[in-house]
PyMOL commands that place a pseudoatom at each C-alpha (Angstrom):
pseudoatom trace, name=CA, resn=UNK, resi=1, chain=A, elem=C, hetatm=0, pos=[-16.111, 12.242, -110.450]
pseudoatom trace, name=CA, resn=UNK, resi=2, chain=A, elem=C, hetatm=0, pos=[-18.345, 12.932, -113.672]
pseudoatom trace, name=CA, resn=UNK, resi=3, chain=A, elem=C, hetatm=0, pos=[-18.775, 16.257, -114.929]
pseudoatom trace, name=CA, resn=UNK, resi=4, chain=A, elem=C, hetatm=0, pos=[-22.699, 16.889, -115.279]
pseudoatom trace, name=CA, resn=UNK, resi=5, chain=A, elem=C, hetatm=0, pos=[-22.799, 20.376, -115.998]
pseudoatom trace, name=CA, resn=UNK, resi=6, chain=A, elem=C, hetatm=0, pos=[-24.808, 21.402, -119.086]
pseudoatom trace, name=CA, resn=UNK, resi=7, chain=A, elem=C, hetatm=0, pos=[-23.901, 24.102, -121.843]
pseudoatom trace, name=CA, resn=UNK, resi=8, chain=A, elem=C, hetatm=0, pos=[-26.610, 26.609, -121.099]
pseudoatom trace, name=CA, resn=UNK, resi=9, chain=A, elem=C, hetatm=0, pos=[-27.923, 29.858, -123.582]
pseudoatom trace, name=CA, resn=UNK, resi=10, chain=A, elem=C, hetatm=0, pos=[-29.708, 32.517, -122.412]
pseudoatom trace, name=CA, resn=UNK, resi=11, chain=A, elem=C, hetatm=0, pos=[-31.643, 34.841, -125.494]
pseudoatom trace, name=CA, resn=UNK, resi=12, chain=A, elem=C, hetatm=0, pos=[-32.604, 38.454, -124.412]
pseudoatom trace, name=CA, resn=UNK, resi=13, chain=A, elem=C, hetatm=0, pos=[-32.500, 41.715, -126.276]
pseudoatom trace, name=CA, resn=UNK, resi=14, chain=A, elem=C, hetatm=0, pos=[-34.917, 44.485, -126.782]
pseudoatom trace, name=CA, resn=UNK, resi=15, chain=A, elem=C, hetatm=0, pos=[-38.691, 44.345, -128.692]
pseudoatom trace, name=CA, resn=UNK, resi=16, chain=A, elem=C, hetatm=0, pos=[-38.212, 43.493, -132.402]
pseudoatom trace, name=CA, resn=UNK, resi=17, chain=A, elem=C, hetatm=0, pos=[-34.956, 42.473, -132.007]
pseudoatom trace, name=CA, resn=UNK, resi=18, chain=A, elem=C, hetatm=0, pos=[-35.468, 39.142, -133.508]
pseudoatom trace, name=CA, resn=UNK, resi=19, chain=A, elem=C, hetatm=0, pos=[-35.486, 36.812, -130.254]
pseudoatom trace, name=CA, resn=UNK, resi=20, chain=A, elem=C, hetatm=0, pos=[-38.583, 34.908, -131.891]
pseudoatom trace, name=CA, resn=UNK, resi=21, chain=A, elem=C, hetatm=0, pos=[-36.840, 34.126, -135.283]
pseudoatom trace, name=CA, resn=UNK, resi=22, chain=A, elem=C, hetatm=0, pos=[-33.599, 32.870, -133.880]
pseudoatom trace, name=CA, resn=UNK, resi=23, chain=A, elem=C, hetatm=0, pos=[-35.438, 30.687, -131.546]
pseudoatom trace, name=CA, resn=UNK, resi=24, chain=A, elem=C, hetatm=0, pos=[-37.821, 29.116, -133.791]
pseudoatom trace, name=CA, resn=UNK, resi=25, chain=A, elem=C, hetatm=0, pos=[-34.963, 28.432, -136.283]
pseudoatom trace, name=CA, resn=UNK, resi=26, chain=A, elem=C, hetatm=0, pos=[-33.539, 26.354, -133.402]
pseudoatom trace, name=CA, resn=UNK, resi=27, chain=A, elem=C, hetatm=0, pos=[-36.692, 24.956, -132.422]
pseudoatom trace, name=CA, resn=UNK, resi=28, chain=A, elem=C, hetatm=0, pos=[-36.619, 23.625, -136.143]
pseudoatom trace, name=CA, resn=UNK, resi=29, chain=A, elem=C, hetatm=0, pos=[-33.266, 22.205, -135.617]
pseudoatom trace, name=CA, resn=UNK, resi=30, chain=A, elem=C, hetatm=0, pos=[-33.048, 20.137, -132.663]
pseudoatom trace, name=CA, resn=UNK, resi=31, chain=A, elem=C, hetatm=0, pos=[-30.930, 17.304, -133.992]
pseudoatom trace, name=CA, resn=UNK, resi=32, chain=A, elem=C, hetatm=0, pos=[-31.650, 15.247, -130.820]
pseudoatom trace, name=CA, resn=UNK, resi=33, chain=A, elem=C, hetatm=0, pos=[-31.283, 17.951, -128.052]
pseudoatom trace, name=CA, resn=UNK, resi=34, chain=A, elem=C, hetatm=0, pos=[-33.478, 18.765, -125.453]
pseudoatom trace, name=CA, resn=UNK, resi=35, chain=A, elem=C, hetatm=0, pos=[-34.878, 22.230, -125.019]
pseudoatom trace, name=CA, resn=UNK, resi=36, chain=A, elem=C, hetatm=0, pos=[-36.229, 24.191, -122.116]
pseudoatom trace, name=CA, resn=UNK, resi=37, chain=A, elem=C, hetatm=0, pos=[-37.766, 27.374, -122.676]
pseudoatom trace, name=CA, resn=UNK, resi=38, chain=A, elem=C, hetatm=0, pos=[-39.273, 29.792, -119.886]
pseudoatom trace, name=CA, resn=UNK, resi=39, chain=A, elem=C, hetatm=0, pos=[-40.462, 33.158, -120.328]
pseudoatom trace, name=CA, resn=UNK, resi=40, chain=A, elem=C, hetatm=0, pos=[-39.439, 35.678, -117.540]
pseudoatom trace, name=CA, resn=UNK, resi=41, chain=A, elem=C, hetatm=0, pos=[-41.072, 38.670, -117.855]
pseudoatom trace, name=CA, resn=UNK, resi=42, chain=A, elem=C, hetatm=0, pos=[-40.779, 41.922, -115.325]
for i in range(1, 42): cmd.bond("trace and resi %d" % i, "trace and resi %d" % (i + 1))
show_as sticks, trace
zoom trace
């Protein structure tokens, strides 16, 4: 049997915290992964 999980990260934190800057610096830096982002906002 394969194993076909996938390492997962979840960024949260509170307003100004710098959530945008961390993921645009890995935006920038892909190096051949794939990205998902989704917004969830209550």
């Amino acid at each position: 049997m394969s194993d076909t999980r996938r390492p997962v990260t979840v960024l949260s934190g509170f307003p100004g915290a710098g959530k945008n800057m961390l993921l645009n610096g890995v935006l920038n830096n892909l190096e051949g992964r794939c990205i998902t982002v989704r917004r969830a906002a209550t």
